[in-house]
DRENVO-272265 format. One line per field, with one value per residue (C-alpha): x, y negated, z; residue in one letter. Coordinates in pm, 1 decimal, padded with zeros to 6 digits, m for minus. Example, Ala and Ser with C-alpha at 12.3 -4.5 7.8 and 13.67 -1.06 7.14 Angstrom:
2
c1 = (01230.0  01367.0)
c2 = (00450.0  00106.0)
c3 = (00780.0  00714.0)
r = (a  s)
END
This chain:
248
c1 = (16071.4  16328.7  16172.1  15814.4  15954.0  16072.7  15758.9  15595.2  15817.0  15884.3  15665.2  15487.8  15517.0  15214.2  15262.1  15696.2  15499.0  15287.9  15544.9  15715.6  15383.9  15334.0  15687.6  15660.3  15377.0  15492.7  15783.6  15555.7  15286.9  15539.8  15319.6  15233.5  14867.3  14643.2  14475.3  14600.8  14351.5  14214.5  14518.0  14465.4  14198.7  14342.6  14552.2  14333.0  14232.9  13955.9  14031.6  14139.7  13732.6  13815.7  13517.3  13422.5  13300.9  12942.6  12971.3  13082.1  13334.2  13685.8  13852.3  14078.9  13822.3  13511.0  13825.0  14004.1  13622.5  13711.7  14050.2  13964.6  13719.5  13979.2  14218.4  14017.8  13900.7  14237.6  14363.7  14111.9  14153.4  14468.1  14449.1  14147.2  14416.8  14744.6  14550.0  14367.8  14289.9  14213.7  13810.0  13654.5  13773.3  14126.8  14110.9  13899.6  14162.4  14499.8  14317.0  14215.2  14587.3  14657.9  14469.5  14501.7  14543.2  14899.7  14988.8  14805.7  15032.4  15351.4  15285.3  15150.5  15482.4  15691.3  15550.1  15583.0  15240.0  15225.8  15443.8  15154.2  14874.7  14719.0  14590.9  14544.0  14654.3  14993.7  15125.7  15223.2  14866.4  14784.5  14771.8  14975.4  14653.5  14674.4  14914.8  14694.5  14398.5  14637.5  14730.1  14350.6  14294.7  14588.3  14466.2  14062.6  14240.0  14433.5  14106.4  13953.1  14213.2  14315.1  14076.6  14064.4  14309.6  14607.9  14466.0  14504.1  14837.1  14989.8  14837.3  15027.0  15332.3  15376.8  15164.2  15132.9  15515.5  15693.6  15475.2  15254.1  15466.5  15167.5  15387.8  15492.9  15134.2  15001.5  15168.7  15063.6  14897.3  14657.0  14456.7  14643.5  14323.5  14109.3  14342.0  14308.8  13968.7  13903.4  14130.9  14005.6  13608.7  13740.2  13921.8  13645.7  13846.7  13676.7  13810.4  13801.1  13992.0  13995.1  14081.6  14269.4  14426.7  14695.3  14907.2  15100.7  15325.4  15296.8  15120.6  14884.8  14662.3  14725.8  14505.8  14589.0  14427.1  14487.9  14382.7  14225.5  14200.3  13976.0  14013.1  14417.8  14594.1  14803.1  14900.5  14902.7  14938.5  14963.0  14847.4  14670.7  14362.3  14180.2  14180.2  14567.2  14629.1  14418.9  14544.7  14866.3  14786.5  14654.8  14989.7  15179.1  14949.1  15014.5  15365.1  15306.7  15130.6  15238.2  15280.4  14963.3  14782.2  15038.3  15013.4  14605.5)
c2 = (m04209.3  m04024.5  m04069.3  m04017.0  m03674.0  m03629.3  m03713.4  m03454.7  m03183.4  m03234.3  m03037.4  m03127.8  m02998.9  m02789.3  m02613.0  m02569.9  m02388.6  m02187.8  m02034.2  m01952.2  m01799.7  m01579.6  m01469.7  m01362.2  m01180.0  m00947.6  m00866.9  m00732.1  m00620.2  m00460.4  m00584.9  m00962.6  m01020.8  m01159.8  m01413.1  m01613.1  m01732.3  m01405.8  m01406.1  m01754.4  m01645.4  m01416.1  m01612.4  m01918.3  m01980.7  m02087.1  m02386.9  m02487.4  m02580.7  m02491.3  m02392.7  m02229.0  m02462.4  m02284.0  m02447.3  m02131.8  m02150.3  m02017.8  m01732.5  m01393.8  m01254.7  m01133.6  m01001.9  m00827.2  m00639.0  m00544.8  m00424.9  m00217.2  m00045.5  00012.1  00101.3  00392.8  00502.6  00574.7  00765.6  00982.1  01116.7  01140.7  01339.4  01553.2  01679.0  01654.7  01866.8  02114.7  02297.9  01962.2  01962.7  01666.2  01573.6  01644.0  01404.9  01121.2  01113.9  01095.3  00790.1  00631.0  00667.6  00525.8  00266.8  00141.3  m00263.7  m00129.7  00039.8  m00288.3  m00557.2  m00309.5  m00315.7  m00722.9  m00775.1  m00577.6  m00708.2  m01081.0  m01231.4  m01453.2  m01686.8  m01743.8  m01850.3  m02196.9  m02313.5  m02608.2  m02413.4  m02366.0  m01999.4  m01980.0  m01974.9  m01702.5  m01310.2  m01011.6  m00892.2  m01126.3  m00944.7  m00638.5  m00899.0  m01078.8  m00685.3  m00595.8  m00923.8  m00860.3  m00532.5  m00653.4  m00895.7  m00702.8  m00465.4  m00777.8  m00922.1  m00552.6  m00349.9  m00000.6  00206.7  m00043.9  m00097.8  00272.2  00262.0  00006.2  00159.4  00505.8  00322.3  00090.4  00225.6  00592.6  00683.9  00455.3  00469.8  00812.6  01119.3  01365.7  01507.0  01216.3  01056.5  01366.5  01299.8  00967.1  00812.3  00526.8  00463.3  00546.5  00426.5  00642.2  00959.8  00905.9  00867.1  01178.8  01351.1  01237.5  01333.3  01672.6  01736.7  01580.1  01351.0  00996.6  00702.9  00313.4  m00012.4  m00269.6  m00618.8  m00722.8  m01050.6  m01164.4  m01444.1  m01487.7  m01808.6  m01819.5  m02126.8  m01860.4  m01666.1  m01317.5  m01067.8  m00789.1  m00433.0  m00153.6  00204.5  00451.2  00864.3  00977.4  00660.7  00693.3  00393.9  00537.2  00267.1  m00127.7  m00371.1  m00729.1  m00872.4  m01215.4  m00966.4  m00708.6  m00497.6  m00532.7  m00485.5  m00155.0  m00065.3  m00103.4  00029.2  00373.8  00390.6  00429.8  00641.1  00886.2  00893.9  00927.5  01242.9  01368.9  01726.2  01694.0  01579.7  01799.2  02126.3  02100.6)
c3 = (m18026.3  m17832.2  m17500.0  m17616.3  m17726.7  m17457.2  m17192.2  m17434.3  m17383.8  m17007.5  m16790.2  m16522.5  m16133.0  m16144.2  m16478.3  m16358.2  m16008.4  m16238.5  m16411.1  m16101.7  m15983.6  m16309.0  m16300.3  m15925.9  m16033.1  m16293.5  m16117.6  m15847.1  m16066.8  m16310.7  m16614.4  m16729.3  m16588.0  m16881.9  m16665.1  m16328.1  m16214.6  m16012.1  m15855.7  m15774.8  m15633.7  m15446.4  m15286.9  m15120.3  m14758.4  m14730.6  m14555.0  m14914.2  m14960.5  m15313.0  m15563.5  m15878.0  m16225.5  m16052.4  m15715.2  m15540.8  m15281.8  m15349.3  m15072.6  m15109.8  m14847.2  m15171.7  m15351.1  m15036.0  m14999.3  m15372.3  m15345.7  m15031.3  m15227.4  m15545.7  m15300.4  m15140.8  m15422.2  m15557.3  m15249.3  m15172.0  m15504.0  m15476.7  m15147.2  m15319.3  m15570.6  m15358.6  m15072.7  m15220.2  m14893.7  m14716.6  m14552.3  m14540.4  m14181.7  m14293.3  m14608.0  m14445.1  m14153.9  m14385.3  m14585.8  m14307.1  m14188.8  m14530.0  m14554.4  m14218.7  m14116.1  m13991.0  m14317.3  m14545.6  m14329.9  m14389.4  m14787.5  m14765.9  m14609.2  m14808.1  m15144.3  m14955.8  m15051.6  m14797.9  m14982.3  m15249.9  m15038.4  m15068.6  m14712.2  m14477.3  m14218.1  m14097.9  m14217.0  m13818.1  m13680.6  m13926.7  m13734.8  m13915.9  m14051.0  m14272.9  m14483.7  m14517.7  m14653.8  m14907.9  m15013.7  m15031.5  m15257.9  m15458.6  m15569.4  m15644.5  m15869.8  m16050.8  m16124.6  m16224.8  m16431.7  m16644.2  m16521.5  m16347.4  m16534.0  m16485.4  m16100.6  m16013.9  m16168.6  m15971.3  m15676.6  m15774.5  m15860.4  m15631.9  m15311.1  m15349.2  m15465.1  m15237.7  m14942.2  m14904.0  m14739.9  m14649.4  m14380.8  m14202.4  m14205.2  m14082.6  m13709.3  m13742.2  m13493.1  m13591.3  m13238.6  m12941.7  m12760.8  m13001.2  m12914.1  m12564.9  m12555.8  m12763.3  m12542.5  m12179.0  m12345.3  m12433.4  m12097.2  m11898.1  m11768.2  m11654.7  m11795.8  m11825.3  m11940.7  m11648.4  m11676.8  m11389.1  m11249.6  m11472.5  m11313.6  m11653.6  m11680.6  m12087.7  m12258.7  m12453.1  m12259.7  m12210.7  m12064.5  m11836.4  m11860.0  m11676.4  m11755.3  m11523.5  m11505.4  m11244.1  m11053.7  m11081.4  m11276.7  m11584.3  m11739.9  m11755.8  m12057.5  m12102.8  m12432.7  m12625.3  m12684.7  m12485.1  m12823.1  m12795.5  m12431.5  m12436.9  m12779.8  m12595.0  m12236.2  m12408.1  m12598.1  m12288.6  m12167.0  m12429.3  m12368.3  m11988.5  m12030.2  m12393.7  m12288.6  m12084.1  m12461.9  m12710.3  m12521.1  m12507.3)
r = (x  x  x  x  x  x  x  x  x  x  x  x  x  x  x  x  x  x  x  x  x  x  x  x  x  x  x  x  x  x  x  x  x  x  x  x  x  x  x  x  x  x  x  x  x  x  x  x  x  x  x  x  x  x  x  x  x  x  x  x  x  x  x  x  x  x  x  x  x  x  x  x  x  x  x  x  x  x  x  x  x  x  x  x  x  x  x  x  x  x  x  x  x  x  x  x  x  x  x  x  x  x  x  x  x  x  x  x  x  x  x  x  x  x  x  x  x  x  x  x  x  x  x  x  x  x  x  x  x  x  x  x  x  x  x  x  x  x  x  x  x  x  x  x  x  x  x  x  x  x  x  x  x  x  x  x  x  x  x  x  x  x  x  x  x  x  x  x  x  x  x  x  x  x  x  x  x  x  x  x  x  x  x  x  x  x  x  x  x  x  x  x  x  x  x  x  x  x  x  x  x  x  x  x  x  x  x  x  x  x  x  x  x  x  x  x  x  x  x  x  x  x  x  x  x  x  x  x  x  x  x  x  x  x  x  x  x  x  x  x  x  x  x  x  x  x  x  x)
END
């Protein structure tokens, strides 16, 4: 009788790992979420091939579309009645500066959601942005789950307070590229991003871009994207000619 007791009252591994993952959760949440499984749901690859009791395939990527939405919702209020002599220029640049894939990955990070996802792939062949789309996902649950009140909350306490200085976002650059580009328009100055030979020994392939001013090269990057490199290339750019730029 003993024993049979005791079968009954032993839990198995998957209920012992969910109570790790609901206690992990409220002490990021800050509250005890009323149902798992959107954050469940937030958390799968989709090289899980998991589905819904309707057929429907299983991803954080419908609920990351539905956290970005919460999540901008919630800050540009927040700017409308932090900023009250903000335009419309001014306000949709400091949220985009806020919601930014660099900003997401810093808060994914920070709140270490990575650790929940369920995936056949190997957490080393995902990019950083994946941080920034667990963070997204993370949020669209928790509108789903409690709904908006205790969503814009968390964003407040959790995103806003700890993260959003007005000040220091204002000299924030998000685009180097997009700041030189804006800059080299407005001084009509002729520009372009070259590829150019890259002789690289590394087992992933980089590319090589260089960047050029009136037929003068700036700047050169190296990078395992052309998005990078350039991203990269107009960064030292900027610093190259920052008085040039600052004193425009």
């Amino acid at each position: 009788m003993r024993r049979i007791f005791k079968k009954i009252l032993k839990k198995s591994p998957s209920s012992n790992q969910d109570g790790v993952f609901f206690g992990q959760l409220t002490k990021i949440l800050g509250f005890k979420p009323t149902s798992e499984i959107y954050y469940k749901h937030a958390f799968t690859h989709r090289s899980s091939n998991k589905t819904d009791e309707n057929g429907y395939p299983i991803s954080y990527e419908r609920l990351e579309f539905l956290g970005d939405a919460m999540l901008g919702s919630v800050i540009a209020a927040h700017l409308y009645k932090k900023v009250p002599t903000g335009d419309e220029g001014y306000l949709t640049k400091m949220r985009s500066k806020i919601v930014s894939r660099e900003h997401l990955n810093e808060l994914g990070r920070d709140f270490n959601l990575v650790q929940f996802i369920e995936s056949k792939v190997n957490p080393s062949h995902f990019g950083d942005n994946i941080h920034g789309n667990l963070c997204e996902a993370f949020i669209g649950a928790i509108y789903l789950d409690k709904g908006f009140p205790y969503c814009e909350k968390f964003i407040h306490e959790k995103i806003i307070k700890p993260y959003v200085d007005i000040e220091r976002l204002e000299g924030k650059v998000i685009s180097y590229k997009s700041l030189i580009i804006e800059w080299c328009q407005k001084e009509k100055i002729n520009f372009k991003f070259e590829v150019f030979e890259d002789d690289g020994k590394e087992g992933v392939k980089h590319f090589g871009i260089k960047l050029l001013m009136d037929n003068e090269v700036i700047s050169k990057a190296r990078a395992t994207s052309k998005k990078k490199a350039e991203e990269t290339a107009a960064k030292r750019a900027f610093f190259a000619l920052q008085d040039r730029i600052e004193n425009k």
